[in-house]
PDB file of N, CA, C and O in Angstrom, chain B, residues numbered from 101:
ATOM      1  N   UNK B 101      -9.393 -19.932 -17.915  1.00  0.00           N
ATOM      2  CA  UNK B 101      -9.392 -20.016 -16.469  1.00  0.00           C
ATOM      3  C   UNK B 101     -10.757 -19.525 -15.967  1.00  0.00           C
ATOM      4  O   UNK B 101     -11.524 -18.658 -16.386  1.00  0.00           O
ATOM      5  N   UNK B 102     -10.794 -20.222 -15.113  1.00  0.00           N
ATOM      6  CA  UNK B 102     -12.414 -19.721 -14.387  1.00  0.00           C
ATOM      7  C   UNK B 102     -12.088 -18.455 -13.275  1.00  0.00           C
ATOM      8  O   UNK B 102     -10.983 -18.092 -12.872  1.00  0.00           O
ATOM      9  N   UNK B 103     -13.583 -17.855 -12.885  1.00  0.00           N
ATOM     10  CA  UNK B 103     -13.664 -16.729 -12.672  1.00  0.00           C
ATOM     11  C   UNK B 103     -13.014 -17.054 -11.089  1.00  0.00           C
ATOM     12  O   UNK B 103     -12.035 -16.425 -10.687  1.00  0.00           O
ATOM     13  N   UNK B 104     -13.621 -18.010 -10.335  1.00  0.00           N
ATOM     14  CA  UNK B 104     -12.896 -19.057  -9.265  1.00  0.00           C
ATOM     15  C   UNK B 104     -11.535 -18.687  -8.829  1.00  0.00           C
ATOM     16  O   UNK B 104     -11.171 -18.014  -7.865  1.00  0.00           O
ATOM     17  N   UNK B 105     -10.685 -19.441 -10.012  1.00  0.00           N
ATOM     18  CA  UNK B 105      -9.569 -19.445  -9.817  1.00  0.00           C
ATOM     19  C   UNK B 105      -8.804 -18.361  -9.799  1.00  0.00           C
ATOM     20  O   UNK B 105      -7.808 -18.189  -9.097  1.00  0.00           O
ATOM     21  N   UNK B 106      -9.481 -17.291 -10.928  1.00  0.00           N
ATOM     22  CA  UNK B 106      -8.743 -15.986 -10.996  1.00  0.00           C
ATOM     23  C   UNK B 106      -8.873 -15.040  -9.865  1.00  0.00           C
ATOM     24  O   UNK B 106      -8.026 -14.218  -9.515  1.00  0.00           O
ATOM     25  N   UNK B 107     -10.360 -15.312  -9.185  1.00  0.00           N
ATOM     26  CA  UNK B 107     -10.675 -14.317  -8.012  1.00  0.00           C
ATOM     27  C   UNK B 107      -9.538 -14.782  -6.654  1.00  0.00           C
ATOM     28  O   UNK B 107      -9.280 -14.065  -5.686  1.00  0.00           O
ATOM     29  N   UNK B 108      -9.035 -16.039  -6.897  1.00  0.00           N
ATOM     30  CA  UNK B 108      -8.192 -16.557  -5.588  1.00  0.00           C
ATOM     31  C   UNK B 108      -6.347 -16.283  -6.252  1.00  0.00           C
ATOM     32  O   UNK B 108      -5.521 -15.968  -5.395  1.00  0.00           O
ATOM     33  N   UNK B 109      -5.986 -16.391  -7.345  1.00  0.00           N
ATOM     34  CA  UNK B 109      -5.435 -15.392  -7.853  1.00  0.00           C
ATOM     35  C   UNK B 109      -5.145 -14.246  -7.256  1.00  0.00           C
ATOM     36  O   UNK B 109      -4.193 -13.969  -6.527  1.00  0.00           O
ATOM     37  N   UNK B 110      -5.946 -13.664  -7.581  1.00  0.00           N
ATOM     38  CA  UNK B 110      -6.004 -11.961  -7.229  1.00  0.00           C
ATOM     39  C   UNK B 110      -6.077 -11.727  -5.381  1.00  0.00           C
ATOM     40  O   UNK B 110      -5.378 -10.816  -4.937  1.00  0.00           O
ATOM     41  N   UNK B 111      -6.730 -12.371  -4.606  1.00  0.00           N
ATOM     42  CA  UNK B 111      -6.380 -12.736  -2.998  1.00  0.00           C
ATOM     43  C   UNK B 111      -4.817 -13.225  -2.976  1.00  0.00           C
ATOM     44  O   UNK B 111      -3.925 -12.829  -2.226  1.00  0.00           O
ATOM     45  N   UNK B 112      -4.775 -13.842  -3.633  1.00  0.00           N
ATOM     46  CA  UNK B 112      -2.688 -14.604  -3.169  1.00  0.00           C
ATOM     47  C   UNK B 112      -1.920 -13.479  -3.271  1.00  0.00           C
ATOM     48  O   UNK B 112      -1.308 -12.971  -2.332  1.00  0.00           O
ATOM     49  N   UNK B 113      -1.958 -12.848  -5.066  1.00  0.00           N
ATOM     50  CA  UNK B 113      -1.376 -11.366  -4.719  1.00  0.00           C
ATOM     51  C   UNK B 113      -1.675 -10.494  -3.990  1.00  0.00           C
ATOM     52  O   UNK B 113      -0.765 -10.026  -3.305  1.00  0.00           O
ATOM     53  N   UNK B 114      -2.907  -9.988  -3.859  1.00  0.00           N
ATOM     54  CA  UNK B 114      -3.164  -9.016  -2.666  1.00  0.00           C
ATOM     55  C   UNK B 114      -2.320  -9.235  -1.099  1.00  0.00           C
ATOM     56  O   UNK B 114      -1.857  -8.334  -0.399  1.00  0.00           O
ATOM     57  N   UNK B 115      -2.298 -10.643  -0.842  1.00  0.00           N
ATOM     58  CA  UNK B 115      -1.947 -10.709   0.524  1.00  0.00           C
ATOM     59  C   UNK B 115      -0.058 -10.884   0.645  1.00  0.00           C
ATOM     60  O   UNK B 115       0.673 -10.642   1.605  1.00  0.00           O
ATOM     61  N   UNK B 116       0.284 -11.393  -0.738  1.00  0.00           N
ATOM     62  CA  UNK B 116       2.056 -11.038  -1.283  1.00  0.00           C
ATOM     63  C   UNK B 116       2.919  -9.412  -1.307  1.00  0.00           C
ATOM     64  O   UNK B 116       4.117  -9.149  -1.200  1.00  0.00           O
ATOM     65  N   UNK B 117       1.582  -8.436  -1.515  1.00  0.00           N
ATOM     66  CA  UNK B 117       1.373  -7.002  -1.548  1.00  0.00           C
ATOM     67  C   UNK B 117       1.262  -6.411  -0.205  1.00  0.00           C
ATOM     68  O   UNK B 117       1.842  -5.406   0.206  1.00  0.00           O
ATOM     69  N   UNK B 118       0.700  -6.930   0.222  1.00  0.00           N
ATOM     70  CA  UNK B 118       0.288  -6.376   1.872  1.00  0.00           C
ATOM     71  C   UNK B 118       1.828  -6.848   2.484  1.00  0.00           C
ATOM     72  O   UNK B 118       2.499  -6.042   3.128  1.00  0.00           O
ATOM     73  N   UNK B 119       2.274  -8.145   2.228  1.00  0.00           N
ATOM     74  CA  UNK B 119       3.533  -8.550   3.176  1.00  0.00           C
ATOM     75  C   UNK B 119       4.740  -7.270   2.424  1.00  0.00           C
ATOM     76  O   UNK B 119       5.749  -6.805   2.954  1.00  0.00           O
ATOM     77  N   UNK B 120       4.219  -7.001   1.175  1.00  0.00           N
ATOM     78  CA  UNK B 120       5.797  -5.751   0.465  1.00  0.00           C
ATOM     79  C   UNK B 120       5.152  -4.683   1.575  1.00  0.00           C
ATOM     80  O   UNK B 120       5.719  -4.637   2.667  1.00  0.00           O
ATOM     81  N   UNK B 121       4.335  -4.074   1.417  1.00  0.00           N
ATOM     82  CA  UNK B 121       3.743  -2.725   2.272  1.00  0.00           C
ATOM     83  C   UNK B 121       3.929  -2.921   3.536  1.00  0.00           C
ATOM     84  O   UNK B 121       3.427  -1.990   4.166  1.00  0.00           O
ATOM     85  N   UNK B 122       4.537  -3.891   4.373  1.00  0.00           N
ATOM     86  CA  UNK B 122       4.728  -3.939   5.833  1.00  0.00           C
ATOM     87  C   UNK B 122       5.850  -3.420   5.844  1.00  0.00           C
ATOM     88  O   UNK B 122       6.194  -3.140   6.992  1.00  0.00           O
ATOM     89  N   UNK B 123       6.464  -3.203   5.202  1.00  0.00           N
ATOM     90  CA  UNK B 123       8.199  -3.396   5.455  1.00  0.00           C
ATOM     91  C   UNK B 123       8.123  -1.725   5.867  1.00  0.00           C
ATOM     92  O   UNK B 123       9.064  -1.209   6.470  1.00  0.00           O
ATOM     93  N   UNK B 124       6.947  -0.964   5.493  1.00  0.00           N
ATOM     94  CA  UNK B 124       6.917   0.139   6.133  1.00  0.00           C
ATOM     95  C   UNK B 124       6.721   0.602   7.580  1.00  0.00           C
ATOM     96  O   UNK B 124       6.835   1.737   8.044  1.00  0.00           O
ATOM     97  N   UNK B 125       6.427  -0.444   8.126  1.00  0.00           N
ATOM     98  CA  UNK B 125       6.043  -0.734   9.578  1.00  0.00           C
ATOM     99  C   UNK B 125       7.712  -0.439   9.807  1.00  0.00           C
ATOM    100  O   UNK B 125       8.073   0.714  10.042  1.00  0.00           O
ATOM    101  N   UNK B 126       8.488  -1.307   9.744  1.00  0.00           N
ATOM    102  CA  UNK B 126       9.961  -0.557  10.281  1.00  0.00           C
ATOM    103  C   UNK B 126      10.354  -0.020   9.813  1.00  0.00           C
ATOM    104  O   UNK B 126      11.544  -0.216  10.063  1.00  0.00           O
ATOM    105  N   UNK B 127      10.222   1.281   8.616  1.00  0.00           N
ATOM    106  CA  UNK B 127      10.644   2.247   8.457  1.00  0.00           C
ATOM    107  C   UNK B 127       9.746   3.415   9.223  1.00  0.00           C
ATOM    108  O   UNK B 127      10.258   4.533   9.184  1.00  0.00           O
ATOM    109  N   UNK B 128       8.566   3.313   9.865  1.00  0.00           N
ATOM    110  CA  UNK B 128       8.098   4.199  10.669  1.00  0.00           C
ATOM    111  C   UNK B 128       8.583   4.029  12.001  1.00  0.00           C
ATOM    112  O   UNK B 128       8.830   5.104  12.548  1.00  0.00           O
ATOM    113  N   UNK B 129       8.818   2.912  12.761  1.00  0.00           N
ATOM    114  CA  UNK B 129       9.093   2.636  13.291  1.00  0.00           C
ATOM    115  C   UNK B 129      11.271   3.353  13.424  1.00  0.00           C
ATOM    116  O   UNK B 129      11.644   3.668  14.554  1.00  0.00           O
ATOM    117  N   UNK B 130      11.967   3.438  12.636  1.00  0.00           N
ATOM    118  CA  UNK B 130      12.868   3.992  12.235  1.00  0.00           C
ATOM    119  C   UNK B 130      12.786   4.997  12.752  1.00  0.00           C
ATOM    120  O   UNK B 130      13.443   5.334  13.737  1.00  0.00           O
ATOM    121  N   UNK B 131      11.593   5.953  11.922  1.00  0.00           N
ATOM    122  CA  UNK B 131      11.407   7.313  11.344  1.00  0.00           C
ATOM    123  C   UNK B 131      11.315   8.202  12.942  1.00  0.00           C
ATOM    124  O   UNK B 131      11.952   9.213  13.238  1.00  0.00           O
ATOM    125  N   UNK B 132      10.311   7.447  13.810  1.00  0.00           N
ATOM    126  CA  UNK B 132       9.999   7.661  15.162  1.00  0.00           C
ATOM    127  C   UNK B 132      11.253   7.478  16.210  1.00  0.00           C
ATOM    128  O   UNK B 132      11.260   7.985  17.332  1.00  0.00           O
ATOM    129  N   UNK B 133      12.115   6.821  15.768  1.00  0.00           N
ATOM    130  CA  UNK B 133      13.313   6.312  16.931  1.00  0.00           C
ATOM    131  C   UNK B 133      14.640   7.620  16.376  1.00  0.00           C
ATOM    132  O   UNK B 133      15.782   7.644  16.834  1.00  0.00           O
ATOM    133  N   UNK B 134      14.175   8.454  15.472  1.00  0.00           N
ATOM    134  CA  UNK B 134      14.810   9.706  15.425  1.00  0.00           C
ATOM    135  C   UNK B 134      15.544   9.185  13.659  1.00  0.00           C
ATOM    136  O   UNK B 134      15.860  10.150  12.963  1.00  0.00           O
ATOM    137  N   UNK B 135      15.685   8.323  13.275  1.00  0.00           N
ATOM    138  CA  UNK B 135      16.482   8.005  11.901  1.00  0.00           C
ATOM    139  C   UNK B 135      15.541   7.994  10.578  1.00  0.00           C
ATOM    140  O   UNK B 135      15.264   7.020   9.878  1.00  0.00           O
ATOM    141  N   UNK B 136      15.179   9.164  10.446  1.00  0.00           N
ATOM    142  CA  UNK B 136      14.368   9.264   9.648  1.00  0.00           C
ATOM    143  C   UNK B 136      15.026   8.939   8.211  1.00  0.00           C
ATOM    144  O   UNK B 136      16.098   9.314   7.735  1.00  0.00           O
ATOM    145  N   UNK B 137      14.104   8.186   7.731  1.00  0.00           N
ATOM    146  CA  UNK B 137      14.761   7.853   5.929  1.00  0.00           C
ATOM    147  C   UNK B 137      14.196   8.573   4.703  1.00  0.00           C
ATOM    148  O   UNK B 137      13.598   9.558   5.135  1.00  0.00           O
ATOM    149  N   UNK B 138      14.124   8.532   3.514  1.00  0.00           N
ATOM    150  CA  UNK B 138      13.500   9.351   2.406  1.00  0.00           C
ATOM    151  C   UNK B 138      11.903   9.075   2.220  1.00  0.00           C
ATOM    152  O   UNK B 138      11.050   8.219   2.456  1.00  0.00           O
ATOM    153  N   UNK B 139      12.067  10.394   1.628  1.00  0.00           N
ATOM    154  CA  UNK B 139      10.183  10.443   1.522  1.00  0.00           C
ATOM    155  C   UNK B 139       9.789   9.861  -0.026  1.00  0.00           C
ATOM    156  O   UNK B 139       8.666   9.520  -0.398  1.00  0.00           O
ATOM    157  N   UNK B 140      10.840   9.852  -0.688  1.00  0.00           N
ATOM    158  CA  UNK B 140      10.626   9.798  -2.135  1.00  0.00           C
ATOM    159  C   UNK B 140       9.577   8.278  -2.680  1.00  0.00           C
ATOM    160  O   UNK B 140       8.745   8.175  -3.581  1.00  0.00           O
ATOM    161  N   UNK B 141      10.021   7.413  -1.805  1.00  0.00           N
ATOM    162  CA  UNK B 141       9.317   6.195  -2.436  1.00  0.00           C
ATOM    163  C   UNK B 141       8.321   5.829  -1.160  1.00  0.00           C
ATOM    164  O   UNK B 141       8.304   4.617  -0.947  1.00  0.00           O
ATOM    165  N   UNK B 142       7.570   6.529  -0.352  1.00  0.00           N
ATOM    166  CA  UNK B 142       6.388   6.385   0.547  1.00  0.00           C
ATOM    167  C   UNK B 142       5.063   7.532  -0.411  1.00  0.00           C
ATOM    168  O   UNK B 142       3.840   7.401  -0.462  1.00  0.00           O
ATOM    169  N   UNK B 143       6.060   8.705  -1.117  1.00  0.00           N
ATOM    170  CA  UNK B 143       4.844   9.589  -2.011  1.00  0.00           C
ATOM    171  C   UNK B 143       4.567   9.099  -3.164  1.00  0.00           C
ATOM    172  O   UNK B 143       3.459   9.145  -3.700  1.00  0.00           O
ATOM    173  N   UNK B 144       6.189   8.287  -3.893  1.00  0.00           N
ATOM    174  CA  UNK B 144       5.146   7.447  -5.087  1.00  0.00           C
ATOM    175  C   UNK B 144       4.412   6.164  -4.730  1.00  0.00           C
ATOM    176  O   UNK B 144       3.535   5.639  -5.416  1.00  0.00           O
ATOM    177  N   UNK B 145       4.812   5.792  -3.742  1.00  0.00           N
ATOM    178  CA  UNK B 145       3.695   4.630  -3.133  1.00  0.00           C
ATOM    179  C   UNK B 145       2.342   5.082  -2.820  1.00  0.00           C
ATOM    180  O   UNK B 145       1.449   4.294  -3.128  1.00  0.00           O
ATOM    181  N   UNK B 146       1.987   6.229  -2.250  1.00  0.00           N
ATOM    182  CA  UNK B 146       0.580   7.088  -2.096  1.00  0.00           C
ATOM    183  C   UNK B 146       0.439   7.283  -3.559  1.00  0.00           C
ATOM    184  O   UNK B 146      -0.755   7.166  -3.835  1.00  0.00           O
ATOM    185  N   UNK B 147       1.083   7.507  -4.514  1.00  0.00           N
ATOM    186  CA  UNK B 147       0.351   7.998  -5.896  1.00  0.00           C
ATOM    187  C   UNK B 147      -0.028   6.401  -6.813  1.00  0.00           C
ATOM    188  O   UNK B 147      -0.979   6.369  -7.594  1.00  0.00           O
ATOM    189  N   UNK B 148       0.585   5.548  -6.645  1.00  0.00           N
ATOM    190  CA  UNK B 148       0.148   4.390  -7.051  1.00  0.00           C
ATOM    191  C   UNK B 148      -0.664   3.536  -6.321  1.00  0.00           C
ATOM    192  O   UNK B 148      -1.458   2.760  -6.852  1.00  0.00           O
ATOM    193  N   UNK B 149      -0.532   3.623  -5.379  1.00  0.00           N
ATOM    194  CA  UNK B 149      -1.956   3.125  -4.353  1.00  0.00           C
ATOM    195  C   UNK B 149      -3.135   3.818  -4.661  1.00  0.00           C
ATOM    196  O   UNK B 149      -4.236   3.271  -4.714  1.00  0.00           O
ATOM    197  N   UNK B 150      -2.902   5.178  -4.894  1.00  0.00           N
ATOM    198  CA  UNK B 150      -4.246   6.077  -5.317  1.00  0.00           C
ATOM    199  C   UNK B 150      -4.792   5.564  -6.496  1.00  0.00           C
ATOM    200  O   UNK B 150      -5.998   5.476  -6.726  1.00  0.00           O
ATOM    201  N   UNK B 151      -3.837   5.212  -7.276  1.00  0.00           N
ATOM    202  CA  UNK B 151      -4.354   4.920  -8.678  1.00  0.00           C
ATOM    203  C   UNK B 151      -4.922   3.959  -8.994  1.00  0.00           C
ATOM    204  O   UNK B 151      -5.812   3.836  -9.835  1.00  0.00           O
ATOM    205  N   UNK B 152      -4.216   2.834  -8.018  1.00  0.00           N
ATOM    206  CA  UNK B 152      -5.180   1.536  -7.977  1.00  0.00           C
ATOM    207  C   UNK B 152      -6.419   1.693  -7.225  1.00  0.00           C
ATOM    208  O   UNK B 152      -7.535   1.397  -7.652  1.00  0.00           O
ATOM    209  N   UNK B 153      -6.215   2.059  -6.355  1.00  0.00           N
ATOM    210  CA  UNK B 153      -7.704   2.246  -5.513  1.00  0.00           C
ATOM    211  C   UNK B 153      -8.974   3.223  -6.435  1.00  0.00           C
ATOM    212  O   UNK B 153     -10.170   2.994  -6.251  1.00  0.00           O
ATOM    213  N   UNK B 154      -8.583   4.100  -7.232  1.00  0.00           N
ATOM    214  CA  UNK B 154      -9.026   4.194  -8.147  1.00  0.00           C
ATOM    215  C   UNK B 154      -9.763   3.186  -9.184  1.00  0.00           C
ATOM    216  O   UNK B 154     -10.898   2.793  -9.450  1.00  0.00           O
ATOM    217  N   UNK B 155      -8.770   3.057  -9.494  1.00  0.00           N
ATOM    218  CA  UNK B 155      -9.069   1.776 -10.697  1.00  0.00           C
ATOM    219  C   UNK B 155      -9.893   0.595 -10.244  1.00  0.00           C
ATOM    220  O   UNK B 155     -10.644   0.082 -11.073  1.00  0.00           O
ATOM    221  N   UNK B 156      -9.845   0.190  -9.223  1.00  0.00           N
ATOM    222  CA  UNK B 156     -10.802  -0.642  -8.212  1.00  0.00           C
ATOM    223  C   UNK B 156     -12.042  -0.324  -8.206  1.00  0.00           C
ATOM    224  O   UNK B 156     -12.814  -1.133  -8.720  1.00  0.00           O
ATOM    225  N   UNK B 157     -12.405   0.504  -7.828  1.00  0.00           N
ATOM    226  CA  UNK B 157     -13.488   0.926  -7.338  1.00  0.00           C
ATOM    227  C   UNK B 157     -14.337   1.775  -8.695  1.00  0.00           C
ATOM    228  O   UNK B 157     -15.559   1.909  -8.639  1.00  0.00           O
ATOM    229  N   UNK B 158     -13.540   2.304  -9.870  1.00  0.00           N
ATOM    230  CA  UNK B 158     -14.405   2.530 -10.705  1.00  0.00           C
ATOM    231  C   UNK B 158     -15.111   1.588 -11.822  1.00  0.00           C
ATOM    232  O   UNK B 158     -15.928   1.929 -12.677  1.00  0.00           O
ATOM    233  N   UNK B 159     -14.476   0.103 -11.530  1.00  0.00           N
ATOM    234  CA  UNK B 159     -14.552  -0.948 -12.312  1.00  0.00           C
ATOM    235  C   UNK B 159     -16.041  -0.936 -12.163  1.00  0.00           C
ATOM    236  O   UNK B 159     -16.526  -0.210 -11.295  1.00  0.00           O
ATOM    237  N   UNK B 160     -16.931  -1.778 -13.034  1.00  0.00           N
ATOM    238  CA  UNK B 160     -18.359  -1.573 -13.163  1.00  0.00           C
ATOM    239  C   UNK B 160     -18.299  -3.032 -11.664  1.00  0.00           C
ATOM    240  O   UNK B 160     -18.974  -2.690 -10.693  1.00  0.00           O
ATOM    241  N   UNK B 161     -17.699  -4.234 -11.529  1.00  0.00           N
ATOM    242  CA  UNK B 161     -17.696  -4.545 -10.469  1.00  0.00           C
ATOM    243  C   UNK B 161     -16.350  -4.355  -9.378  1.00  0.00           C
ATOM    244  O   UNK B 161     -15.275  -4.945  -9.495  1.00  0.00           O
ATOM    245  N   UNK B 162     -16.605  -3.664  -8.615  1.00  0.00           N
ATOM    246  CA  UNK B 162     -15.073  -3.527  -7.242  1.00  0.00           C
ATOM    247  C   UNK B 162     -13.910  -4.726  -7.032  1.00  0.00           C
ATOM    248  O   UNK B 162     -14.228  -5.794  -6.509  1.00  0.00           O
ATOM    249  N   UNK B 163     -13.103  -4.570  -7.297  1.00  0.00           N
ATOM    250  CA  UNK B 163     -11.671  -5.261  -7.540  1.00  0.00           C
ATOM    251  C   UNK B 163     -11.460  -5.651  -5.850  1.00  0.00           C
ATOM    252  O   UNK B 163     -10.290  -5.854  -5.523  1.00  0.00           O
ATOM    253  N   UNK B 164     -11.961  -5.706  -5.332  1.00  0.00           N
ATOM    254  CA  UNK B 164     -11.727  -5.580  -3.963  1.00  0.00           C
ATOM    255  C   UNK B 164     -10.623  -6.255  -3.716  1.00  0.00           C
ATOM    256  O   UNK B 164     -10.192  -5.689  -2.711  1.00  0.00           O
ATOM    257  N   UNK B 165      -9.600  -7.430  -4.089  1.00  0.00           N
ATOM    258  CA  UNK B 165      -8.310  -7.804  -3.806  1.00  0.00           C
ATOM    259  C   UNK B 165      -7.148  -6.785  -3.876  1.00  0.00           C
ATOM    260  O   UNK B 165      -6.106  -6.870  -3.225  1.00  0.00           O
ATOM    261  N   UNK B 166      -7.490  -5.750  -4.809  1.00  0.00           N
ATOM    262  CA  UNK B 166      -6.388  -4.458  -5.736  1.00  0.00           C
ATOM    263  C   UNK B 166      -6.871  -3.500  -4.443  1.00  0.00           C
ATOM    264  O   UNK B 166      -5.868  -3.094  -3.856  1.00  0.00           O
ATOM    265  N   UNK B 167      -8.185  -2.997  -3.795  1.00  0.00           N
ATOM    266  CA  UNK B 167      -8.870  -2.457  -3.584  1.00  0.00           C
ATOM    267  C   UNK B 167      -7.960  -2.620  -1.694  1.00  0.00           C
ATOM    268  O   UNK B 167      -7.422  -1.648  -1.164  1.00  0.00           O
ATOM    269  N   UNK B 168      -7.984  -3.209  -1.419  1.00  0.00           N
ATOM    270  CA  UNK B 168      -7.792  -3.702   0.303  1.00  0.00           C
ATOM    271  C   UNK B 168      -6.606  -3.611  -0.110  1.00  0.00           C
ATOM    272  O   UNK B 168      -6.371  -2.409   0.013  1.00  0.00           O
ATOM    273  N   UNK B 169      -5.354  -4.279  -0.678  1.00  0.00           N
ATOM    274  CA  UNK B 169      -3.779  -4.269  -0.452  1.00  0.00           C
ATOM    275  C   UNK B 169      -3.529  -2.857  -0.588  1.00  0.00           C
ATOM    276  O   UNK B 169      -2.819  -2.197   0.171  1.00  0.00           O
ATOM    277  N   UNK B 170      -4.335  -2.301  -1.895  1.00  0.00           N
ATOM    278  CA  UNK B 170      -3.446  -0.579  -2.364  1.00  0.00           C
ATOM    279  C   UNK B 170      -3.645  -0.106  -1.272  1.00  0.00           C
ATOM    280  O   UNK B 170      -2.606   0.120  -0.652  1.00  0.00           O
ATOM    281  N   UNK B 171      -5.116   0.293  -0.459  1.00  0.00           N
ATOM    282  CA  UNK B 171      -5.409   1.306   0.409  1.00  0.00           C
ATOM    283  C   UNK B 171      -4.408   1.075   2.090  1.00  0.00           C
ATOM    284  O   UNK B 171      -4.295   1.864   3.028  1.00  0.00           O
ATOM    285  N   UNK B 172      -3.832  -0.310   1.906  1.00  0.00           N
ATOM    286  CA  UNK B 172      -3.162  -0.567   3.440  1.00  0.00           C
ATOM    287  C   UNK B 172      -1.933   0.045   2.757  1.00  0.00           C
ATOM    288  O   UNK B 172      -1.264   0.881   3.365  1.00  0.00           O
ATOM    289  N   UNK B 173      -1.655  -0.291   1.677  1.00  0.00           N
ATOM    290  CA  UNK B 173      -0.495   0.352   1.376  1.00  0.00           C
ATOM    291  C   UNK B 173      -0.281   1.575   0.971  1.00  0.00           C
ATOM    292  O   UNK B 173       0.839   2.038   0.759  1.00  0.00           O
ATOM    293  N   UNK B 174      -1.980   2.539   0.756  1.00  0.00           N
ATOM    294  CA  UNK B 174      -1.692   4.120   0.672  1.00  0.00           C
ATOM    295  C   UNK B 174      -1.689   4.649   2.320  1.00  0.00           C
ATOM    296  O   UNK B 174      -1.085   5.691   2.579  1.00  0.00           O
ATOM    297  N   UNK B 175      -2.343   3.937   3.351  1.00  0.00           N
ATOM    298  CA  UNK B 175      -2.294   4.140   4.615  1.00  0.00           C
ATOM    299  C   UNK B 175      -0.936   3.914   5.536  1.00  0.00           C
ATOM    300  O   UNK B 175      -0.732   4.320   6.680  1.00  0.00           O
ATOM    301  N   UNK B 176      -0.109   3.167   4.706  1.00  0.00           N
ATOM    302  CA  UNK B 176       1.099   2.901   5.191  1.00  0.00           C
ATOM    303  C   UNK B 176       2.278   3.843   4.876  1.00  0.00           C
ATOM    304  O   UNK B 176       3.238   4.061   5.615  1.00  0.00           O
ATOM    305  N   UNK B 177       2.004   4.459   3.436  1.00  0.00           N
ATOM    306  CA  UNK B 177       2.882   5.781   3.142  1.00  0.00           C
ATOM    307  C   UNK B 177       3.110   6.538   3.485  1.00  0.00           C
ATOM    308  O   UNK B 177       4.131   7.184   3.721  1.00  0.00           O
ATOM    309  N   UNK B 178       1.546   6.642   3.639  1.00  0.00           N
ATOM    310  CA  UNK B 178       1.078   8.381   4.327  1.00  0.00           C
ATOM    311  C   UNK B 178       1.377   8.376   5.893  1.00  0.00           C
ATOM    312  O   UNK B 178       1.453   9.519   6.344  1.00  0.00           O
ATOM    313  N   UNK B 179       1.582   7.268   6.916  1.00  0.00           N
ATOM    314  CA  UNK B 179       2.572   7.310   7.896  1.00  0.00           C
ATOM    315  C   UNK B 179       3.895   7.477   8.017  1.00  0.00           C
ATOM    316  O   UNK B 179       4.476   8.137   8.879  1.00  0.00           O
ATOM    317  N   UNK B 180       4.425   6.774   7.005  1.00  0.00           N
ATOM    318  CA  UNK B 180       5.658   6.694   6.560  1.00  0.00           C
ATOM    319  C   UNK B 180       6.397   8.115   6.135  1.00  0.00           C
ATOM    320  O   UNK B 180       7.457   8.443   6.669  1.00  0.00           O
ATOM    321  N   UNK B 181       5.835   8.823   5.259  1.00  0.00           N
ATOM    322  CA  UNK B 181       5.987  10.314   4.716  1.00  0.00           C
ATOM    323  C   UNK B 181       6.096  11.252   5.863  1.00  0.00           C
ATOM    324  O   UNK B 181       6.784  12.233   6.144  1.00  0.00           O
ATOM    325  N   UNK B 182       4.962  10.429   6.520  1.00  0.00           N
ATOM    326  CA  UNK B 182       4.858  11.926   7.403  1.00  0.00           C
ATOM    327  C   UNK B 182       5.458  12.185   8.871  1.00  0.00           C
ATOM    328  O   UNK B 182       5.664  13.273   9.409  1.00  0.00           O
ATOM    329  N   UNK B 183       5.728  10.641   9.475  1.00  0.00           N
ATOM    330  CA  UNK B 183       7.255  10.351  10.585  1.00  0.00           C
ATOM    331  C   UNK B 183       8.164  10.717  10.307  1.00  0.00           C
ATOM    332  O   UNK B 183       8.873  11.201  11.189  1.00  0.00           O
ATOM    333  N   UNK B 184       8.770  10.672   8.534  1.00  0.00           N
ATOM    334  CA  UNK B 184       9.911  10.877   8.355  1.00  0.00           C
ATOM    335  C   UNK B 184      10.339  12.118   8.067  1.00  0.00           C
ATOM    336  O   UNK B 184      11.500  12.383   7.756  1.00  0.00           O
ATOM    337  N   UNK B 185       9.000  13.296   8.202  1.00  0.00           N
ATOM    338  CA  UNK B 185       9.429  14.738   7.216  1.00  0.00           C
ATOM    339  C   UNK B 185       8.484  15.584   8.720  1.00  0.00           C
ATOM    340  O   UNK B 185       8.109  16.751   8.609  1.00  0.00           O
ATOM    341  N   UNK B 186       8.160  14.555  10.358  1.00  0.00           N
ATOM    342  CA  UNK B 186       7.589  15.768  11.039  1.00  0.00           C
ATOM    343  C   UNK B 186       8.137  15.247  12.208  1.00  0.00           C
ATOM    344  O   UNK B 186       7.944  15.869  13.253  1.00  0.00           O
ATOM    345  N   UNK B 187       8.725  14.311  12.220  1.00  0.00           N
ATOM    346  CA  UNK B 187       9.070  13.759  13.457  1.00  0.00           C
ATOM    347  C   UNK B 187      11.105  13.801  13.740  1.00  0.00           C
ATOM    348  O   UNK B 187      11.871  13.060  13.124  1.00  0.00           O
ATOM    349  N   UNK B 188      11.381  14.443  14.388  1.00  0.00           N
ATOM    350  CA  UNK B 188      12.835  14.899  14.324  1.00  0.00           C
ATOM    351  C   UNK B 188      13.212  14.178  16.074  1.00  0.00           C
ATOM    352  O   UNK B 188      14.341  14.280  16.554  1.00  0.00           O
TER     353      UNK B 188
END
């Protein structure tokens, strides 16, 4: 496979990733209307977003498809975590 095809590849998933990481949009949205839900899978979502964004960015060239979905989706946790464990 060419480098082409794999780089548009890696955009289709990224933007399949971003539509899973929205679904946090109405659980903050939840979290704020007083029904707050668990923190458990918004902190391993921050620890695997970290890891990819990691892994992205230490590559000798930047993954930037891995790079843009993880970080909306470590930015989406870390709302998520923190509506649901400060907002009563």
């Amino acid at each position: 496979m060419n480098e082409k095809t794999i780089n548009k590849i890696g955009w289709v998933a990224s933007i399949m990733t971003i539509i899973m990481f929205s679904s946090y949009i109405d659980q903050i949205r939840l979290n704020l209307s007083g029904n707050p839900g668990s923190v458990i899978l918004p902190i391993a979502t921050m620890f695997n977003s970290s890891s990819w964004i990691l892994y992205s960015v230490v590559k000798e060239k930047t993954d930037w498809p891995i790079f843009v979905c993880n970080l909306l989706g470590f930015i989406l946790a870390i709302l998520t975590a923190a509506t649901a464990l400060f907002v009563w």
